[in-house]
N, C-alpha and C positions, 0 to 999 in steps of 0.2 A: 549390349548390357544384359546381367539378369535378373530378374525381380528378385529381390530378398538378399541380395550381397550390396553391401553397405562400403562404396569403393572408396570413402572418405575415410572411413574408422581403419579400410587396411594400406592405405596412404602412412599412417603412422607408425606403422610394423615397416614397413616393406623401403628399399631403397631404390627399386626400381620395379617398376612396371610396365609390363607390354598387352596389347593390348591388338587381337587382330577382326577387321571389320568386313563382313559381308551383308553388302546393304542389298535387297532387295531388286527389283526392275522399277519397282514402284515406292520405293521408298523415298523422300523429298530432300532432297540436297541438305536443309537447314537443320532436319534432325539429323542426318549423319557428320553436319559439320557440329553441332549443339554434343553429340556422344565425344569428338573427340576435343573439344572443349572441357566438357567435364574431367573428362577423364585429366586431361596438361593441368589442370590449376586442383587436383586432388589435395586437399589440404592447405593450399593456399588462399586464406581469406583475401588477402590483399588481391591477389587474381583474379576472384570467383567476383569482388566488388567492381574491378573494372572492366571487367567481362562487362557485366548486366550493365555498368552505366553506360558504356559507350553505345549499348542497342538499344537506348531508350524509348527506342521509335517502333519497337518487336513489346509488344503489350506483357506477355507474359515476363518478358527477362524484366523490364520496368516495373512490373508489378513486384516482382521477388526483388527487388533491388529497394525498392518501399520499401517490404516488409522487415528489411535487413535492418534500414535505418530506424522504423519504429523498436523494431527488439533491441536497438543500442540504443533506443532514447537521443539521438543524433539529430536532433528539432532543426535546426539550421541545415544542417547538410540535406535534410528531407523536403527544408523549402527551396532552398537552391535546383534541388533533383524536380521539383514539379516546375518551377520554372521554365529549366532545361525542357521538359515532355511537353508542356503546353505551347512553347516557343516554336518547336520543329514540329511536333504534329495536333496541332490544339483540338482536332476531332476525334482523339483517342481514347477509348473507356478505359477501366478497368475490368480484368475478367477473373481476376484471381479471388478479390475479396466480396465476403456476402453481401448483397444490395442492400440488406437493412443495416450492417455497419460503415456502406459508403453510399449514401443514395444519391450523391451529385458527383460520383466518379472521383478524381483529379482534385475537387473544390471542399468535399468529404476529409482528403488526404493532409489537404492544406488547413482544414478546420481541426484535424488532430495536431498538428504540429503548432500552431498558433495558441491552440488549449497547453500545450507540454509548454511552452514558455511563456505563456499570460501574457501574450498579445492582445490587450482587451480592444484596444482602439481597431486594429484590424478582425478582431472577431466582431465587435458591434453594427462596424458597416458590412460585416458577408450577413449577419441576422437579418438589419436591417432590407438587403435587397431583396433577401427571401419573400420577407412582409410582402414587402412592395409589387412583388413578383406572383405574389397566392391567388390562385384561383379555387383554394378548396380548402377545408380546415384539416388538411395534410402539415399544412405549413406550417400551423399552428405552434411547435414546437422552436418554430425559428423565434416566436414572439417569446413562448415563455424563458428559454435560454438570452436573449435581447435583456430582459427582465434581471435575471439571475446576477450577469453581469455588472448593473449600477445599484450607487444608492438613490437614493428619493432624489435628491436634483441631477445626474445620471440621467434616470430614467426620466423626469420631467423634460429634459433638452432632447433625449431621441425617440421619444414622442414625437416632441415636435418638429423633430427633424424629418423623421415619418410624414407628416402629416404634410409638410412644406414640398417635399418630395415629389408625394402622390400626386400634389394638385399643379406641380410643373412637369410631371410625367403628360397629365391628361391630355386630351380627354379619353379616359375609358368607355373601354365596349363593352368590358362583360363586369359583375359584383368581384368585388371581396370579399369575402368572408373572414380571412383574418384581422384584416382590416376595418373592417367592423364593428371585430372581437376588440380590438383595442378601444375604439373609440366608447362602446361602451365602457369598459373597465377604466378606462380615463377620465367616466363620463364629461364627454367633451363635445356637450350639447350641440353649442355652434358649428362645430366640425360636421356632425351628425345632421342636421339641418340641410346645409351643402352638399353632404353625399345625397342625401335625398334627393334635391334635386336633378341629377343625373338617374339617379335608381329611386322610385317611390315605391319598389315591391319591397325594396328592406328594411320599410316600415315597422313588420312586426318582429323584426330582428333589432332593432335599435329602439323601441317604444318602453324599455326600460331608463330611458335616461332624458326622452320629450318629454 
């Protein structure tokens, strides 16, 4: 291949294409089988999509295979496709897209696809584990989209369902801090009282509401 020829845009002029390859000593099998992939499905979207799906388990072709489905707005087929990637290899990142627009990898991917079709029920319990999951006020934003989510009685039940959680999770080793953060904003004294007891240094993080 050569930088700055665009073999896609001359797929539409052309009826036939050839194409001759001299791969290196050191050149890796997968990109010179990956050149002449490209090259067979030139212009063929239907191609180019089950290309990438069927290597789900090759990060980058998975990753571009996302990307496909979010620029078609294709919510289902996107959930289906994480499915598939966590199923066969559930220890696989993403490497394509920026960290701060996926920062839980796979679980990022699925949290966009659940927003494009207002999944609220399943977006409440992926907020909710974050909570429950915080060790730093990183997480914080899992509370205030949690939030955003319900109205006043909504949000009053996954409070509590938060709260119900935490304390059959325990016992905890180390603070929450997001968790914390809610209990104050809830002021939900009692609750507050009880985490104390485990942790008495988040006294003067909670003495807003004793």
């Amino acid at each position: 291949t050569f930088k700055g020829l665009d073999y896609f845009k001359w797929a539409k002029e052309m009826d036939i294409v050839s194409w001759d390859n001299y791969p290196s000593y050191d050149t890796p099998w997968s990109m010179t089988a990956m050149r002449h992939d490209l090259m067979r499905m030139s212009g063929d979207a239907n191609g180019a999509d089950t290309l990438l799906r069927e290597h789900c388990t090759l990060a980058p072709l998975a990753d571009a295979y996302a990307a496909r489905l979010i620029h078609a707005r294709r919510w289902r087929d996107l959930l289906e496709f994480i499915d598939d990637v966590e199923a066969r290899r559930p220890e696989q990142f993403t490497i394509m897209f920026p960290e701060d627009l996926v920062p839980y990898d796979w679980e990022s991917l699925r949290e966009i696809a659940l927003q494009g079709l207002d999944e609220r029920g399943q977006l409440q319990e992926i907020y909710r584990a974050r909570v429950l999951g915080a060790f730093d006020m990183d997480e914080l934003a899992a509370l205030t989209n949690l939030r955003r989510l319900c109205d006043d009685r909504t949000w009053d039940e996954q409070s509590a369902r938060i709260v119900d959680d935490y304390h059959r999770e325990g016992p905890h080793l180390a603070r929450n801090p997001v968790y914390e953060h809610m209990l104050v904003m809830r002021a939900m004294r009692n609750e507050a009282m009880r985490y104390l007891e485990d942790f008495p240094d988040a006294w003067p993080d909670l003495a807003a509401i004793l």
